[in-house]
C-alpha positions as CSV (number, residue, x, y, z in Angstrom):
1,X,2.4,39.5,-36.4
2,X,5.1,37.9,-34.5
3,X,5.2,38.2,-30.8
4,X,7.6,40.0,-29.0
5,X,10.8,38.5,-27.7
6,X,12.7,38.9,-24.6
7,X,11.7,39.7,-21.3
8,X,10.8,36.4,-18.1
9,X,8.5,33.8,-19.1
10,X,5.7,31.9,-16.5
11,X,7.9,28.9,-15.4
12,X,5.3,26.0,-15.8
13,X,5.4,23.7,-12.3
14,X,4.2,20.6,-11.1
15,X,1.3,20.2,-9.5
16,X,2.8,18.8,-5.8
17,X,5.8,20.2,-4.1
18,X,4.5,23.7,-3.0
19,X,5.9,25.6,-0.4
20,X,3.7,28.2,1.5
21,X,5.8,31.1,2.2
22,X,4.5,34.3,3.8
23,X,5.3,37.1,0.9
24,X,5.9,39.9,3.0
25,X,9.9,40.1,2.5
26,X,9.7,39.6,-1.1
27,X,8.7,43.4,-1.1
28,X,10.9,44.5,1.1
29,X,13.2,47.0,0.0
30,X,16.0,46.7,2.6
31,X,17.1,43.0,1.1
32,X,18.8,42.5,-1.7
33,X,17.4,39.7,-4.1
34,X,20.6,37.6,-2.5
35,X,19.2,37.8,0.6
36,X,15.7,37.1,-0.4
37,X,16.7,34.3,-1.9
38,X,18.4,32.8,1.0
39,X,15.4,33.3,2.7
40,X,12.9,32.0,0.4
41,X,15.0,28.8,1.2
42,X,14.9,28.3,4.4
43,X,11.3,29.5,4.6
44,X,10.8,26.7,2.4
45,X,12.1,24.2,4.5
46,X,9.7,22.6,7.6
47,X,9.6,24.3,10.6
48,X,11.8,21.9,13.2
49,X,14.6,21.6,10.3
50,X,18.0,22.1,11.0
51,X,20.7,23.4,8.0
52,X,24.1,24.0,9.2
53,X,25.8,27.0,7.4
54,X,28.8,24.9,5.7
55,X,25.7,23.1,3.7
56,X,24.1,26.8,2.6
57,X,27.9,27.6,1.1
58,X,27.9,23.6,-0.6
59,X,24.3,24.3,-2.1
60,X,25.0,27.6,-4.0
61,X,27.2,28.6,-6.4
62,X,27.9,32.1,-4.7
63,X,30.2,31.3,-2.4
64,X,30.9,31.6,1.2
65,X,31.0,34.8,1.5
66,X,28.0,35.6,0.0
67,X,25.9,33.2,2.0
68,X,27.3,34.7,5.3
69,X,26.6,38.5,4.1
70,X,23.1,37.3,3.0
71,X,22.4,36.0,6.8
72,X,24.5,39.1,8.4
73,X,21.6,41.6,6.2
74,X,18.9,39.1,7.7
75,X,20.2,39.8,10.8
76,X,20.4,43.4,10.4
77,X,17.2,43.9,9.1
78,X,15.4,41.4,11.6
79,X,14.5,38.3,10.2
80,X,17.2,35.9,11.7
81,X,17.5,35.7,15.4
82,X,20.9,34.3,17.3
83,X,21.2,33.4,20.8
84,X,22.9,31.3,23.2
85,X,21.0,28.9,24.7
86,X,21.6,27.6,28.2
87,X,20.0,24.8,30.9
88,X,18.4,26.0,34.4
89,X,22.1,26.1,35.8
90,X,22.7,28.8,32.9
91,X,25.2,26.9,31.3
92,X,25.8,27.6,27.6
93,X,24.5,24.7,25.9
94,X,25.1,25.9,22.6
95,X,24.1,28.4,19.6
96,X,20.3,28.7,18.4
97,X,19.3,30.5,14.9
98,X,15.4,31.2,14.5
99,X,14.6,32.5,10.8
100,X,11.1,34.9,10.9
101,X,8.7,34.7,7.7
102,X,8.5,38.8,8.7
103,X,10.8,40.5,10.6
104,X,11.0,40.1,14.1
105,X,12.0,44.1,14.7
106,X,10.7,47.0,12.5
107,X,13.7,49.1,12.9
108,X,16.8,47.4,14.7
109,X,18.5,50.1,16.3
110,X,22.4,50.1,17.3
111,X,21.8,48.1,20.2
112,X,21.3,45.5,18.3
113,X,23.3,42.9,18.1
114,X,25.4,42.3,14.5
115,X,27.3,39.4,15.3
116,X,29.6,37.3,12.7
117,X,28.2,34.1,11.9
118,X,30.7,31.9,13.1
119,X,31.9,29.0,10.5
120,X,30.8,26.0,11.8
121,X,31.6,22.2,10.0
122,X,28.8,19.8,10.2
123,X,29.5,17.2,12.8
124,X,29.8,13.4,11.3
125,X,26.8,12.3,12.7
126,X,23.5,12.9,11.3
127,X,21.6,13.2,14.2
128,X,21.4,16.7,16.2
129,X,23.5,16.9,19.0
130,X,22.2,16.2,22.3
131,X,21.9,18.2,25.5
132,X,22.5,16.7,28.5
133,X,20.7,18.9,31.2
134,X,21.5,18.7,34.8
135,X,18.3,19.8,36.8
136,X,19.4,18.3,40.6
137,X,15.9,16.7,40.3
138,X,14.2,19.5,42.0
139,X,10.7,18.6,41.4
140,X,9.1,21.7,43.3
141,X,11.5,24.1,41.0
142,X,10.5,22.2,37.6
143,X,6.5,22.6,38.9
144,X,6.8,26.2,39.5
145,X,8.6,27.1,36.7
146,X,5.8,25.0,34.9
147,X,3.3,26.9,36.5
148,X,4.4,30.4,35.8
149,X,5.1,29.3,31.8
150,X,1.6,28.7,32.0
151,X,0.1,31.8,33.5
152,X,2.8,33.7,30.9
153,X,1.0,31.6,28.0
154,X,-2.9,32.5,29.5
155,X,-2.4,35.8,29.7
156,X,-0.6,36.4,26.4
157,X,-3.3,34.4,24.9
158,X,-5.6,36.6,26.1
159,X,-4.3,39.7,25.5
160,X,-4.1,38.6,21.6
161,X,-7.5,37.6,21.8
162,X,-7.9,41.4,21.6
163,X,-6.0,42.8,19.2
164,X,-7.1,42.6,15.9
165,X,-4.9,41.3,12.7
166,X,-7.9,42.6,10.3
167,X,-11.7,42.4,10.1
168,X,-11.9,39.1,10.6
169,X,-8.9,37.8,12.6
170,X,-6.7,38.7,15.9
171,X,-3.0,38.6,16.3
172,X,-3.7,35.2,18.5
173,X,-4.5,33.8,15.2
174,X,-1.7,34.3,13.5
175,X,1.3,35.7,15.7
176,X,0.8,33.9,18.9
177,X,3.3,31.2,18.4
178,X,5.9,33.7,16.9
179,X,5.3,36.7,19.6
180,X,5.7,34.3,22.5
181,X,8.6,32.9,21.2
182,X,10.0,36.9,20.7
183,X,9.2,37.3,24.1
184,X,10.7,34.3,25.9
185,X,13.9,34.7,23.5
186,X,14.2,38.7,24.2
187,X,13.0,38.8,27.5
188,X,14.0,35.8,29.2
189,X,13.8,35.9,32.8
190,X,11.5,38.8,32.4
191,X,8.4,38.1,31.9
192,X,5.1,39.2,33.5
193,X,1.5,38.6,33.2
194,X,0.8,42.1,34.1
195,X,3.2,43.8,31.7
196,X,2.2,41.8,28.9
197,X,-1.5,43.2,29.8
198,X,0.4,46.9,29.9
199,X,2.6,46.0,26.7
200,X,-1.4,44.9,25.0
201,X,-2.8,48.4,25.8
202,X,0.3,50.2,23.9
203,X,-0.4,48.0,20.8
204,X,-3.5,49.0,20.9
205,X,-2.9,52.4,21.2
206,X,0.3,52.4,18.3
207,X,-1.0,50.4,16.1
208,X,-4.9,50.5,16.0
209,X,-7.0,53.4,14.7
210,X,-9.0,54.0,17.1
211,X,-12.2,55.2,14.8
212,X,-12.2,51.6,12.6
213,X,-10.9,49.5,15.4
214,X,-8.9,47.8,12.9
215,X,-5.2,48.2,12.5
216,X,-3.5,51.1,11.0
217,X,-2.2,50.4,7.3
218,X,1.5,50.9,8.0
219,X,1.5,48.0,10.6
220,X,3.7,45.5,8.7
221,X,5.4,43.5,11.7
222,X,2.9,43.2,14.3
223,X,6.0,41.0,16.3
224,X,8.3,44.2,16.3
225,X,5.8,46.3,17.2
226,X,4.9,44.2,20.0
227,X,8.6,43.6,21.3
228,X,8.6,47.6,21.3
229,X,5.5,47.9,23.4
230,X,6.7,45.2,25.8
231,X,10.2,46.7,26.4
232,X,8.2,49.9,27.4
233,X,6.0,48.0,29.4
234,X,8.5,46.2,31.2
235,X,10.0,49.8,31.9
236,X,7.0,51.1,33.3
237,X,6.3,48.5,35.1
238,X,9.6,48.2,36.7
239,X,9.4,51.7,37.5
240,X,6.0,51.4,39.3
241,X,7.8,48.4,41.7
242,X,10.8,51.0,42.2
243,X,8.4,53.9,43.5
244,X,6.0,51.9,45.3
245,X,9.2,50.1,47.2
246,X,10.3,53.3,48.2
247,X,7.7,55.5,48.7
């Protein structure tokens, strides 16, 4: 009998080389396979490494306007953050781009920003450009903001410590780098122990059963869900210091 022909083979691979990528967007109906493969990419690449888009269009075959409608539908659906980034003066410094293994929003409403990637030629050095920040040396400002970072990172740490992931494992296992860098990117400026202990209790009421104490089965993007419940938070909160101020 001869064996059927046709059809997508096992690709045989070597034995070193493996990337670990988080498989979650692979099923993700809202990307095309263009998309997924631009993100399988970067993914791929370590986590402090820097691509500038004019090398994305040189690497690919697509074209440039491909590669910029595959990281506008990243955008869109959550998994590529853009922001400006500025010193303690708030001068613009320049242009940061974070790329998310799962999205960083479930459902990005149309608030959200959908910004053209601007076209950007890599500079003739190799090295990254440098910021040059002007802090006035004001040691006493530096320790304080020090200080508060710190209480922000204790008390997010604890309030992940008690929400659970699974049966085994709480979100501080596995989402505590990514949700605290949500937060300080989303909420700069605003952020507060206490709402981050109100923005906890939400979590815990949208997105854990409350009979298994384990996590309800269509939580898929426990970082969106928590940016949801700390926007609320933050709203309630700020409400409370509204009413109390003039009551």
């Amino acid at each position: 009998m001869t064996k059927p022909s046709g059809g997508i083979v096992r690709v045989s691979k070597r034995e070193s080389g493996y990337a670990i990528i988080d498989p979650f967007f692979l099923s993700d109906e809202r990307l095309s396979w263009k998309a997924k493969g631009l993100l399988a990419y970067l993914l791929s690449k370590p986590s402090n490494w820097r691509v500038f888009t004019s090398d994305l269009v040189k690497r690919s075959k697509d074209g440039r306007d491909a590669v910029y409608s595959a990281i506008k539908e990243l955008e869109s659906c959550g998994y590529v953050e853009r922001r400006q980034t500025r010193d303690e003066s708030q001068k613009i410094t320049g242009m940061e781009t974070v790329i998310y293994e799962r999205p960083i929003i479930d459902d990005p409403g149309p608030d959200s920003p959908q910004t053209e990637i601007p076209y950007v030629e890599k500079p003739q050095t190799e090295k990254s450009p440098q910021v040059i920040n002007d802090f006035n040396n004001n040691d006493f400002k530096k320790e304080g903001n020090k200080s508060a970072d710190n209480a922000i990172l204790h008390a997010l740490a604890k309030a992940l410590h008690k929400l659970p992931l699974n049966d085994t494992a709480s979100l501080y296992d596995h989402y505590f780098e990514d949700i605290y860098a949500m937060l300080t990117r989303r909420f700069s400026g605003r952020l507060e122990a206490e709402v981050i202990a109100l923005a906890a209790d939400r979590y815990f009421a949208k997105a854990v059963d409350l009979r298994t104490g384990l996590p309800k089965p269509d939580v898929y993007s426990p970082v969106g869900i928590f940016h949801e419940c700390y926007a609320e938070a933050l709203a309630e909160w700020e409400a409370r210091k509204f009413k109390r101020k003039y009551v």
